[in-house]
N, C-alpha and C positions, 0 to 999 in steps of 0.2 A: 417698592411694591413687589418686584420680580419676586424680591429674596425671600417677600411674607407669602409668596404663594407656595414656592419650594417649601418652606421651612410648614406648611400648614400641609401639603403631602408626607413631608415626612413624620411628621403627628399622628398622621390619618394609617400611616403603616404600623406605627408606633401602636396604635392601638387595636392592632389587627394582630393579635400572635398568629392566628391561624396561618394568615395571609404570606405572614415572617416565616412560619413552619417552610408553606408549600416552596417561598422563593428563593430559600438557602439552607433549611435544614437536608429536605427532599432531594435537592440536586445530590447533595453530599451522601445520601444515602444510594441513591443510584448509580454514583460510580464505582463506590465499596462494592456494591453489589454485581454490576455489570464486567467490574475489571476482575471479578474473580472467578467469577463464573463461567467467563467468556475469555478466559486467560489463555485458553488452547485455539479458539476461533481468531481472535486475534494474539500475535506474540512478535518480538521482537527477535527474537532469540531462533538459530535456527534449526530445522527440522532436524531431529537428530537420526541417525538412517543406520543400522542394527543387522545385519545382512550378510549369513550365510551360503557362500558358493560351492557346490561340486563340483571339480574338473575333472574330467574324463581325457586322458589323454592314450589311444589305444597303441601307438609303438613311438619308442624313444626317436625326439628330433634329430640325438649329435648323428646316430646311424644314419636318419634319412640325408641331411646334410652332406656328411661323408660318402653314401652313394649318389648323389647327385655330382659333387667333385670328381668322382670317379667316371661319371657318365662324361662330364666333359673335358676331362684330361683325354679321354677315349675318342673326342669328337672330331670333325676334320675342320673347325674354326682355328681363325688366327690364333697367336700364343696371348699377344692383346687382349683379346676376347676372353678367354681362358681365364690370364689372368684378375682380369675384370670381375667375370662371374665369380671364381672363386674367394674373391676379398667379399664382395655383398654378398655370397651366399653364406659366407661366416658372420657375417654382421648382422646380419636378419635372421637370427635364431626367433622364427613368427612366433611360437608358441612359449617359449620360453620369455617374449616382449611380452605379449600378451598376459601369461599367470603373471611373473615375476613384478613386471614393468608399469602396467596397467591395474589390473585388479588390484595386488597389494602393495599400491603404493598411494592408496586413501586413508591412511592413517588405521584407525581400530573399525572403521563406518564398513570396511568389507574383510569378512574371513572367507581366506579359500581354502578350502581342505582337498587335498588331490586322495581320489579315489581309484580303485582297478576298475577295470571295465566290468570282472564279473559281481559287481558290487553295486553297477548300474539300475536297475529293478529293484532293489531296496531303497537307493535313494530318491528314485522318481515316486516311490511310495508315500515315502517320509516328511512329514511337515517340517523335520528339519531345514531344509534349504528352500533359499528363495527362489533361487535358480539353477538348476545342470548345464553346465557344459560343458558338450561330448566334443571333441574333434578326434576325428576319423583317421584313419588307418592312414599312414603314407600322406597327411596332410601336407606338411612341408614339404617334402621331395615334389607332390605333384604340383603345388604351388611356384616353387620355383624354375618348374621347366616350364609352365604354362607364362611368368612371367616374363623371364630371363629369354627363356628359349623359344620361347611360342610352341607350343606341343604339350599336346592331351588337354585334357579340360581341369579347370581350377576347384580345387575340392571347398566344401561351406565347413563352417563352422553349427553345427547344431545346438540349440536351444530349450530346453524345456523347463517353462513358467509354473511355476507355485502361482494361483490365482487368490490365494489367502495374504502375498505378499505384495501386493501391487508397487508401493512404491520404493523396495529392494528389487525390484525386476527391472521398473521404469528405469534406475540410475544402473544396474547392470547392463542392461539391453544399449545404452545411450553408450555408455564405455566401448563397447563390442561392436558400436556400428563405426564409433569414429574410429577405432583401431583398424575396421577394414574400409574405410575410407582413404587411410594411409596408406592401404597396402596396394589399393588402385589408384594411388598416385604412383607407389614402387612401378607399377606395371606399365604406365603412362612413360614414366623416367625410360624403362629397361627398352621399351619399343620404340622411342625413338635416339636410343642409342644417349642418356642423358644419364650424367653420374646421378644416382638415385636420392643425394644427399640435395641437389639443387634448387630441389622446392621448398628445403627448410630455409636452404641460404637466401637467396632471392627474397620469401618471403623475411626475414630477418634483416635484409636491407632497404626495403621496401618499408617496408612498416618504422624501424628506429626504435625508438623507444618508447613503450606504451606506456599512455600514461592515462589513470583515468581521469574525464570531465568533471563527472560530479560522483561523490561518494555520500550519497544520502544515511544520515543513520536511521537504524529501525526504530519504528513505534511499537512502544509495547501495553498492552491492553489498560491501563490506569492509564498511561499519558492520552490516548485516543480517547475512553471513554469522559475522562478529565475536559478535554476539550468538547466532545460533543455533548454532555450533558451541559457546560457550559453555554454555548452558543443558543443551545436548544431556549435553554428555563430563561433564558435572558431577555425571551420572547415577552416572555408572563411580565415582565416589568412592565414593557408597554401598554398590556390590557389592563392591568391594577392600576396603573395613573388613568387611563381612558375612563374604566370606571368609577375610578374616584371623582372625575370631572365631571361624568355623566351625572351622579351621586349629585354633586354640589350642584348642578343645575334643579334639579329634581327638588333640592330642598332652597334653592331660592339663593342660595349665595355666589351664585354667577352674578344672578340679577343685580343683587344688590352692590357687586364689583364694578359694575357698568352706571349704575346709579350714585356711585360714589366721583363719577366723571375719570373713570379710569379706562384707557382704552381697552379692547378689547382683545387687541396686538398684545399688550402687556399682561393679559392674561394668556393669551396664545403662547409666546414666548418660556412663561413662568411653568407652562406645560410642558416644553420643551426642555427645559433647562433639566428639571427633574424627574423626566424619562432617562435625559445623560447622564445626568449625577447616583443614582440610585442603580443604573444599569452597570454602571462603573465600578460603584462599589461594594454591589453583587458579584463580576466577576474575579474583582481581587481577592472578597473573600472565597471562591472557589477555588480558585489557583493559590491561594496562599494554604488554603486545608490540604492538596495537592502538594505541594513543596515540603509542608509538614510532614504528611501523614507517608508518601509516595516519594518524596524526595524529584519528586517533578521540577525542574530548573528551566529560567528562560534565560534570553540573551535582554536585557532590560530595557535598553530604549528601546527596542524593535517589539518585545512586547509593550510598553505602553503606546508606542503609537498606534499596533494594530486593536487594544485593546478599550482606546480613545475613541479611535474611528467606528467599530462595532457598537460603541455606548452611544453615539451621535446618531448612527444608524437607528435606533432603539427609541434614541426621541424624537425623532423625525417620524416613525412609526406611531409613537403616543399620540403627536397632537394631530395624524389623520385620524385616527381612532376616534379623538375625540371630535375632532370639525363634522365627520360624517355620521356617529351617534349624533351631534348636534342637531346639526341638519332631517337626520331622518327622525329627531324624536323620539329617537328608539335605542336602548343598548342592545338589540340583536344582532347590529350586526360586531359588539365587541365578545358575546357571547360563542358567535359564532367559529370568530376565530382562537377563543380558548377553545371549545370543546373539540373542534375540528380540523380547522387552519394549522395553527401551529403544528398539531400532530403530522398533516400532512408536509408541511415545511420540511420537518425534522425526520423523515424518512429519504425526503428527494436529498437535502443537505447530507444524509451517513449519518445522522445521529443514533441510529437506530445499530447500522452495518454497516461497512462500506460498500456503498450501492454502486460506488464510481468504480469500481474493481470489476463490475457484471459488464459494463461497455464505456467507451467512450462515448459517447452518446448521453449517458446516464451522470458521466462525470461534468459533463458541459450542461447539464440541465440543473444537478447540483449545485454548482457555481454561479446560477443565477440566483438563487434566493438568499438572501443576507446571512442566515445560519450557514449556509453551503460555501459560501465565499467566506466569512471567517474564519471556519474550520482549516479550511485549503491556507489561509493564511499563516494560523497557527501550527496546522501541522508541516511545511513547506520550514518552517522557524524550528520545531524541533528535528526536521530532518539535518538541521545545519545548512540551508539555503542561504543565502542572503536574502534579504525585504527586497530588493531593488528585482530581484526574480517572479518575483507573483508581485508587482507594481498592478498586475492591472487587476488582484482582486480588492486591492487598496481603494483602487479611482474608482471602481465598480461601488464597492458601497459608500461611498460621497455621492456618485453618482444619484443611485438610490434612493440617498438622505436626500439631496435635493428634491427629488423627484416628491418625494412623501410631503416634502413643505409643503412645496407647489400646489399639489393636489389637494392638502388641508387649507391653505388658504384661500382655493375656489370658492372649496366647499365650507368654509366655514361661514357661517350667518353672519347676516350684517347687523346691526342692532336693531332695527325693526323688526327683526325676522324671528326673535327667539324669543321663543314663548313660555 
């Protein structure tokens, strides 16, 4: 009897093209549409970053370097000392680390073009560059006596931002600060009398070998929207069985299920079943138009079992649907949650965006609602997670699905009760 109530829903879809359109042509139209559109919003691929520099360098380093040697060949310190300075004041050519070392050594993502100083004012004019920079007159020289030597004050490095370039500034500014981050550690070394190389070594022993935890692959805008239109329309299975149940009360063949001495468990069940079975084989045919169409790939057991447990999830949903239309006599409230519910679901879950990216907060309130924990399942799967890593949005929607039983079995009428 189970299997004639299944096989009598799926009749009831069977003769609903419309119904068929909105639960698997729709999806599939919406993620052609969303992963294309939204290809730059979301992408897997990374930013690619285009970024022209001026430098401004106003008098040659080796000079300033060579009069700083000479200031303390001239000095009245040990020969020690002497000697010391002058090995790292060779070795810290700052400006020369900085252009040569630094800036261009990011592959083609930064051009530096060295400019004269009187050529300054044309290029702070110019859309050409992202960013200027000047450094100043006697920079080295003054830099190394203020480190080495303690005397006079340490000269800056000068900046000026193209505000039309924001994120060629952001990754030059970030360069330039950790390079003088380095150099107040040189200064840290030089003061207390510390070979200046010490804080690379230390930290190089100290740390070993790095290695990283997790190497997440990216998602790219088809696999994401793939899954979230997914999880989303999966919803809709459970309202089209709720209403079709509701339907068959309406026209008396509930009734007559119960009057045939058949429990009313065995229709409950039968409810169940084919929320699972129909929700299952909606999302395979979504991931399989995906693997076709997108060349979208899973790891297989791990997606059937999360993709089992979401379809369980779905019918444990169907048969509250329909116990509490039973109960209140009314499909409003299965109405309700097509026209409204779901939508709202499907925003808190990222179907929409990824909302969980605005806060954690927002990611931990996602992951309560059964679209929101699927997703998180399946995208944690194509990040290359293991399943055993997101275990608990697993038990979460069993959790769930229990729960929904539970509460349709309160709620669902007893046989006097349904009219």
């Amino acid at each position: 009897m189970i299997w004639e109530i299944v096989k009598k829903q799926g009749l009831t879809f069977m003769r609903n093209p419309q119904q068929l359109f909105l639960l698997i042509a729709l999806p599939l139209i919406l993620i052609i549409i969303l992963s294309v559109s939204l290809s730059g919003f979301i992408s897997g691929n990374a930013i690619e970053i285009d970024t022209n520099v001026a430098f401004i360098e106003h008098s040659d380093e080796k000079m300033q370097i060579e009069k700083f040697i000479e200031e303390v060949e001239n000095s009245n310190i040990s020969e020690m000392e002497k000697a010391m300075y002058k090995e790292t004041a060779n070795q810290y050519q700052i400006v020369h680390l900085l252009n040569k070392e630094v800036l261009q050594n990011v592959d083609s993502a930064i051009t530096v073009e060295e400019i004269s100083p009187e050529n300054k004012e044309e290029a702070l004019k110019s859309d050409q560059y992202a960013i200027v920079i000047e450094i100043p007159a006697n920079f080295t020289y003054d830099t190394l006596r203020y480190i080495l030597l303690d005397e006079g004050e340490a000269e800056t490095i000068i900046l000026y931002e193209n505000e039309g370039a924001e994120m060629g500034v952001s990754a030059v500014k970030g360069m330039v600060h950790s390079f003088q981050e380095q150099l107040k550690l040189m200064d840290i070394a030089a003061k207390h009398q510390l070979d200046p190389t010490t804080f690379q070594i230390v930290k190089e022993q100290m740390i070993g070998e790095v290695t990283s935890i997790q190497q997440s692959e990216p998602i790219t805008s088809k696999e994401y929207y793939t899954i979230a239109m997914a999880v989303m329309n999966v919803l809709y299975i459970a309202t089209a069985i709720a209403s079709f149940s509701f339907l068959e009360k309406q026209s008396q063949v509930f009734n007559r299920v119960i009057l045939s001495d058949v429990s009313r468990w065995i229709y409950f069940i039968g409810v169940f079943l084919s929320g699972t079975i129909f929700a299952f084989i909606q999302l395979l045919i979504i991931f399989a138009f995906s693997w076709i169409i997108f060349g979208v790939t899973w790891p297989l057991g791990e997606f059937f079992v999360i993709t089992l447990t979401i379809a369980i999830a779905v019918g444990g949903l169907a048969v509250l649907l329909t116990a509490i239309s039973y109960r209140l006599n009314s499909e409003a409230v299965i109405n309700f949650f097509i026209t409204i519910f779901i939508a709202f679901l499907a925003l808190l879950g990222g179907s929409f965006f990824p909302i969980g990216d605005l806060s954690s907060t927002f990611q931990w309130i996602g992951d309560l609602t059964p679209n929101g924990a699927g997703m998180s399942l399946y995208l944690n799967l194509l990040r290359g997670n293991d399943l055993l890593e997101t275990i608990n949005h697993l038990f979460y929607l069993i959790i769930i699905t229990v729960a929904f039983i539970v509460i349709a079995v309160i709620s669902f009428p007893k046989r006097g009760q349904i009219s």
